[in-house]
N, C-alpha and C positions, 0 to 999 in steps of 0.2 A: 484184475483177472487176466489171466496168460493165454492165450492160444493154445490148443490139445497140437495142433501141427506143427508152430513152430518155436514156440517156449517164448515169443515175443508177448509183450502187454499190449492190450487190443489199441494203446495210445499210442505207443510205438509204432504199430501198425497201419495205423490212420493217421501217421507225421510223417510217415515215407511217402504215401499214399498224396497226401495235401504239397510237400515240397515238388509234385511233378506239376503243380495247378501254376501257370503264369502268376497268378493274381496273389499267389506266396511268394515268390522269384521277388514281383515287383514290390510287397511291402518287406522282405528283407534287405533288398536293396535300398532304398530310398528311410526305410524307420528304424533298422536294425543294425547297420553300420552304414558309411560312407563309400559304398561298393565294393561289388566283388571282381577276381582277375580267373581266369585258369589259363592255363601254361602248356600250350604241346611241348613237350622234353626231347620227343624225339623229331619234331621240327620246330628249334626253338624259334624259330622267325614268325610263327604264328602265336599270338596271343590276344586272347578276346580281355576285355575290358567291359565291364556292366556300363549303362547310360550312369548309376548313380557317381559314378567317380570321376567321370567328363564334368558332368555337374556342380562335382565338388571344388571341381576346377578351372570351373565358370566355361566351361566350353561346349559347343553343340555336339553330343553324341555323334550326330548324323554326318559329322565331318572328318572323321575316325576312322583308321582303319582298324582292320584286329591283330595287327603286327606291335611285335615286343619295341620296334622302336619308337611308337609314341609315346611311350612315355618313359623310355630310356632317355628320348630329348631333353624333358625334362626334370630328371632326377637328380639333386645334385651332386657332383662325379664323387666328392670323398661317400657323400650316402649311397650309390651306387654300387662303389665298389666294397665298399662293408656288406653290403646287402649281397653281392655275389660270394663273398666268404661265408656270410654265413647260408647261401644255399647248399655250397657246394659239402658244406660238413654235415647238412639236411640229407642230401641225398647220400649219403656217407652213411650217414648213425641215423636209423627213425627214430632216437630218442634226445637226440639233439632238435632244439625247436627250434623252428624259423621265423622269428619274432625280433624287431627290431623297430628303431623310430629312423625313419627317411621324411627328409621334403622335396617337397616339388615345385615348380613354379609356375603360377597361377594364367591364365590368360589375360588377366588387366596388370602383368608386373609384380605382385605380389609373392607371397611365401606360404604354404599349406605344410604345416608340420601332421604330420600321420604315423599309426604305428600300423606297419605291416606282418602281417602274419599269413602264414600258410602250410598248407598239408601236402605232402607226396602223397600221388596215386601209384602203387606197386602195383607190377604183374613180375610175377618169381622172383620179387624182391625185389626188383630193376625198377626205378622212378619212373615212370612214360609223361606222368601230367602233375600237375603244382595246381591244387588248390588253396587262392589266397581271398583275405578279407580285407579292407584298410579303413580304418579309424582314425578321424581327424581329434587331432589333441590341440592343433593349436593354430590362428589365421592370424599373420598380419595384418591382412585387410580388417578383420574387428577390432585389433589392438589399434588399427592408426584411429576407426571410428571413436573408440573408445576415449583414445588422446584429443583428436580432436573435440569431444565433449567435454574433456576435463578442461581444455586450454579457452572452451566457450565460459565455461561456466568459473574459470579464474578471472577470465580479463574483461567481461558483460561488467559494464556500470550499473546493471540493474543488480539488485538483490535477489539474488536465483534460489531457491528453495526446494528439496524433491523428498516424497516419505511416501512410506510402500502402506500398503491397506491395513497393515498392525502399526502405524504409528512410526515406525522405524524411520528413521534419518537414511536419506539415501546418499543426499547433498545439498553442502551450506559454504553455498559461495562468500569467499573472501569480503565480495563485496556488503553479502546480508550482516558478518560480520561488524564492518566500517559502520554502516547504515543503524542498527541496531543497538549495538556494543555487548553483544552475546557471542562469547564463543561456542564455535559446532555442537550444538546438544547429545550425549550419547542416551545409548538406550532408545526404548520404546515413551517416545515423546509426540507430542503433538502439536505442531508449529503455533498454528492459533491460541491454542493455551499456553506456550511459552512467550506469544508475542502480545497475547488478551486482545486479540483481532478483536476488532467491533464492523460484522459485515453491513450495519442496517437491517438487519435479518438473523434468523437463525441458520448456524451454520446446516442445518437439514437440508433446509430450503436451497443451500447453495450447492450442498453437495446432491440433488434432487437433478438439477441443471446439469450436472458432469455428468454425472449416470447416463445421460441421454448421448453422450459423448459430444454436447456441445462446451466449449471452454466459457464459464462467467467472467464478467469483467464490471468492475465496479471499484467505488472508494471506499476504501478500507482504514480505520484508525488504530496504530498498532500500539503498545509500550515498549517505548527500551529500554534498556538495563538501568540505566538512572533515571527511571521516572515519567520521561518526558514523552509526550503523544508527539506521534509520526502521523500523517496521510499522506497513503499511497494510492496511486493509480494502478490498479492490480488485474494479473492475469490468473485464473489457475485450468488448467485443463486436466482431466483424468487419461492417461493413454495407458495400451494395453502392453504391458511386457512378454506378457506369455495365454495360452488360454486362463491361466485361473489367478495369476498373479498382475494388479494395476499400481502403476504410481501416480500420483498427483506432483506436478511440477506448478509453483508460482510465480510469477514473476512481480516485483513491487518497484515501483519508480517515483521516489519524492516528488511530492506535491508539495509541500507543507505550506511552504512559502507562496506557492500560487493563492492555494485557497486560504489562506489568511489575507491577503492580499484583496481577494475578490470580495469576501465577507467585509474585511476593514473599508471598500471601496463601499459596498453593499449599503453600511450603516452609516458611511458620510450622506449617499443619495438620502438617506431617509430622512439625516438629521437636517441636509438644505431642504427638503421638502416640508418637513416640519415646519424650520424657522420661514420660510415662507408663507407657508400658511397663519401661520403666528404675527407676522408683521403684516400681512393683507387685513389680519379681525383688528389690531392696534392701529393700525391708519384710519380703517374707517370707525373706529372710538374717538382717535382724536378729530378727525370730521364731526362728528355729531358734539361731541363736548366743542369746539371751537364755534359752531354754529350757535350752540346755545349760550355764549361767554360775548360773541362780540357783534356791534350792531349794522356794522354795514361790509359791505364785499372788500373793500379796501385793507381795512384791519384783519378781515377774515381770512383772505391771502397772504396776508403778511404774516400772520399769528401761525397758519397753520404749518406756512413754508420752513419756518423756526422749529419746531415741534416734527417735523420729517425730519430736517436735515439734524436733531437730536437724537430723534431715532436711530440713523443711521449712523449716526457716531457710535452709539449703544451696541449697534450691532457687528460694527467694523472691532469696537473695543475686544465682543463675547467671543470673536472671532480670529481675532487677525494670529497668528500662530509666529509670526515672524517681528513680531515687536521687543525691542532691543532696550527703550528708555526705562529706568525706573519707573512704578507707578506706584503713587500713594491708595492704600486700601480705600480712604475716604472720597478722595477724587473718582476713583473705578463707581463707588456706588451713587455718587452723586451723579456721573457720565449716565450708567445705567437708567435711575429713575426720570433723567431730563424729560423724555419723550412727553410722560406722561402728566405734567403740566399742574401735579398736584397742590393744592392746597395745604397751607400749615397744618391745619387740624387732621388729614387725609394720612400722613406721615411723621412718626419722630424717629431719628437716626443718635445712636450715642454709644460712644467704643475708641479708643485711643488709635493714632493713627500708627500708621507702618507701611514699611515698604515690601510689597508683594513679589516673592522670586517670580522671576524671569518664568521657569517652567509649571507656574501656579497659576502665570496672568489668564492665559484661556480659559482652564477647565474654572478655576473662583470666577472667573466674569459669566461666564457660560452659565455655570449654575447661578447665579444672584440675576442674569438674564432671564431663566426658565422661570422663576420664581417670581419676576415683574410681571413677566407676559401671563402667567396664570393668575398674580393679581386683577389683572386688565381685563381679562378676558371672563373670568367666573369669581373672582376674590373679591376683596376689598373695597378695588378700584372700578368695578365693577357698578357701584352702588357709592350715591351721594354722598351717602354717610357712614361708608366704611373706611375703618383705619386700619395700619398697620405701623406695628413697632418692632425698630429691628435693631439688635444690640449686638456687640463684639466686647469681647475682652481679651489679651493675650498675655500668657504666663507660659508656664510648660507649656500649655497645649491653646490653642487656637479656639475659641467657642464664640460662632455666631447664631443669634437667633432670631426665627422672623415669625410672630405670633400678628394674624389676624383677626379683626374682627367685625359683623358685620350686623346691625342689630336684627334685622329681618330675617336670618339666616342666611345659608348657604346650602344647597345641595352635593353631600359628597359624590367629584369627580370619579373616575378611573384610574383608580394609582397603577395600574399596568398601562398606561398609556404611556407613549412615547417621551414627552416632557418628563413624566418622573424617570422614565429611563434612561436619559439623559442625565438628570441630577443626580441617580447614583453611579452612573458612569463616571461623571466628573467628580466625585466624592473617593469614589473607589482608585481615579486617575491618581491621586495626592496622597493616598494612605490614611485618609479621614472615614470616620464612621457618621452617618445621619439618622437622625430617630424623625419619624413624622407622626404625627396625630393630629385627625379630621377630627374637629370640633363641630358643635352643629350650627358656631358661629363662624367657624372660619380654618385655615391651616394654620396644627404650630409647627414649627419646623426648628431643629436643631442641629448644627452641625459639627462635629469637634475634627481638628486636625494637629499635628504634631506641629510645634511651636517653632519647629528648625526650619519650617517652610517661607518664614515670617520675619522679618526684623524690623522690632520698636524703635521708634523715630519720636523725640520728644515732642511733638503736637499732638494737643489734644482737643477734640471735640466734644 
């Protein structure tokens, strides 16, 4: 709708009207471009300069004057003097524009690339005043920021990771790279699912935590490209790029080795706890079996003192990791059951003999250990009249078996208890497989392993 008086649109009319208000002045200056200049032509030594263009060049308004020389200081002279040619053909021709790119130089030493433009104000066609605008196109100072972040996120030995709120790859440091064996994913991807992060949690949960704008931190299990689990000690924070755009940046730092470490540490504690509590129930059996075997304190100390220090051979044998001599399989099991002082009928043992590799002696002694002490303690041996029979044979493959039995029965134990876990540790150690079955007279137990562990020695038992 036009004006009846002046043929302007009542919008028109109310934009002239709004541009005399400060509070317009100051959001074009500061939102609309990078300040404004006007120019007295007929005294060129005056020239005002907006606050937004001090600013843009990091400098306090307030120290400014409104002369063309501050910021003739500094312009630089080749853009200077372009920039005077093409005023000078401005106030020549109004239809020649007066648009160009000049830089400046910044107050912390830097370089503000800008495109300058502006308007003659005419009275009878003669120029009096230069209305201009300036538009920053281009800062050093963000270009070094920006370098400096690239050259953080080449040379950081962490695995640096950054994706915008659609998934988008922002950056994939060299070193996630090395760390991973994936190269920079393109497209709309999503780290966690290229890397099958496992947070302990759902990732909701984690990204619930960022929202708040605190950064999580926790252990994280990744996969890399060939298969193999990572744990990292990880960072990730959400920060905000702009009002409506955020990235998530990670950081991951190998652990792996630590927490394997700690864990393989974790399960020795458990397993000297175990074997200690294992050989405290077996000493005081041979205590009581030694009490009831011999008649006065003399023999009783003698007999029992034999029967420890067999033990402990037993135990040095399931143990010692640093053992260098051959050992014959028969000798290992006969070392093992010494402690326990058995009777003929209590035990038959029958299986040709061999020499047990070097890196077989622990985890075979260990388990043929686990499997005495659980006789001892709840099996067999347990009980007057329990036996146990235990066989080997070796061909292709390694099969030892230990069936017990017990005529008043037995109560099946806890096969997730420690001891069994153990014996498929050490089964698992050698590349053998074990079958068990709880009878309601007793365990049988079978174990097979690969025959190249093993070398037949002509003695036979």
């Amino acid at each position: 709708m036009a004006d009846g008086t002046t043929g302007k649109h009542y919008l028109h009319g109310e934009f002239e009207a709004l541009m005399s208000q400060p509070e317009t002045h100051e959001f074009l200056d500061l939102g609309a471009v990078d300040g404004f200049w006007y120019w007295d032509l007929e005294n060129p030594e005056n020239e005002w300069m907006s606050d937004g263009f001090w600013h843009t060049l990091g400098f306090d308004p307030t120290t400014k004057k409104p002369l063309a020389s501050e910021w003739q200081d500094l312009i630089y002279p080749e853009d200077g003097a372009r920039a005077l040619r093409n005023f000078e053909r401005h106030c020549a021709d109004p239809n020649h524009p007066y648009d160009q790119i000049v830089r400046y130089k910044t107050a912390d030493g830097g370089t503000v690339t800008v495109r300058c433009r502006g308007k003659a104000v005419r009275r009878d066609g003669k120029p009096i005043r230069l209305l201009g605008t300036h538009t920053v196109i281009g800062d050093t100072r963000q270009d070094s920021i920006e370098e400096a972040l690239h050259t953080l996120f080449d040379t950081v030995p962490s695995a640096v990771i950054g994706w915008d709120d659609k998934n988008n790859i922002v950056k994939w440091s060299p070193a996630t790279t090395d760390l991973y064996g994936y190269p920079t994913p393109s497209g709309p991807v999503f780290p966690p699912d290229v890397l099958k992060s496992d947070f302990g949690m759902p990732w909701e949960d984690v990204f619930a935590v960022l929202e708040t704008g605190a950064p999580w931190r926790g252990s994280v299990r990744h996969q890399t490209a060939s298969g193999e689990t990572i744990i990292t000690n990880s960072i990730y924070q959400r920060v905000a790029i702009s009002e409506n755009t955020h990235c998530i940046f990670q950081i991951d730092r190998d652990e792996t080795a630590r927490v394997l470490a700690e864990q393989a540490q974790s399960l020795a504690n458990r397993e000297l706890h175990h074997r200690v509590k294992n050989l405290f129930s077996v000493v005081e059996g041979l205590i009581r079996l030694t009490a009831r075997t011999t008649e006065n304190r003399e023999d009783m100390v003698e007999e029992l003192s034999a029967r420890v220090a067999a033990l402990a051979s037993a135990h040095i044998l399931s143990m010692d990791r640093g053992e260098t001599r051959p050992i014959q399989f028969h000798d290992m099991v006969d070392t093992l059951l010494g402690p326990m002082a058995l009777e003929d009928q209590q035990v038959s043992r029958n299986g040709p003999d061999f020499t047990v590799d070097l890196q077989s002696v622990n985890p075979l002694g260990l388990l043929v250990h686990e499997l005495a002490m659980n006789a001892a303690k709840h099996g067999a041996w347990s009980d007057p009249e329990g036996i146990c029979a235990i066989t080997w044979n070796l061909n292709e493959d390694f099969e030892f078996s230990w069936q017990e039995s017990v005529p008043k029965g037995i109560s099946k134990p806890d096969q997730t208890g420690f001891g069994m876990k153990l014996i498929h540790k050490s089964a698992t150690q050698m590349g053998g497989n074990v079958e068990i079955d709880w009878k309601p007279t007793g365990i049988h137990f079978q174990l097979t392993l690969p025959g190249t562990k093993l070398k037949r020695t002509e003695k036979q038992r």
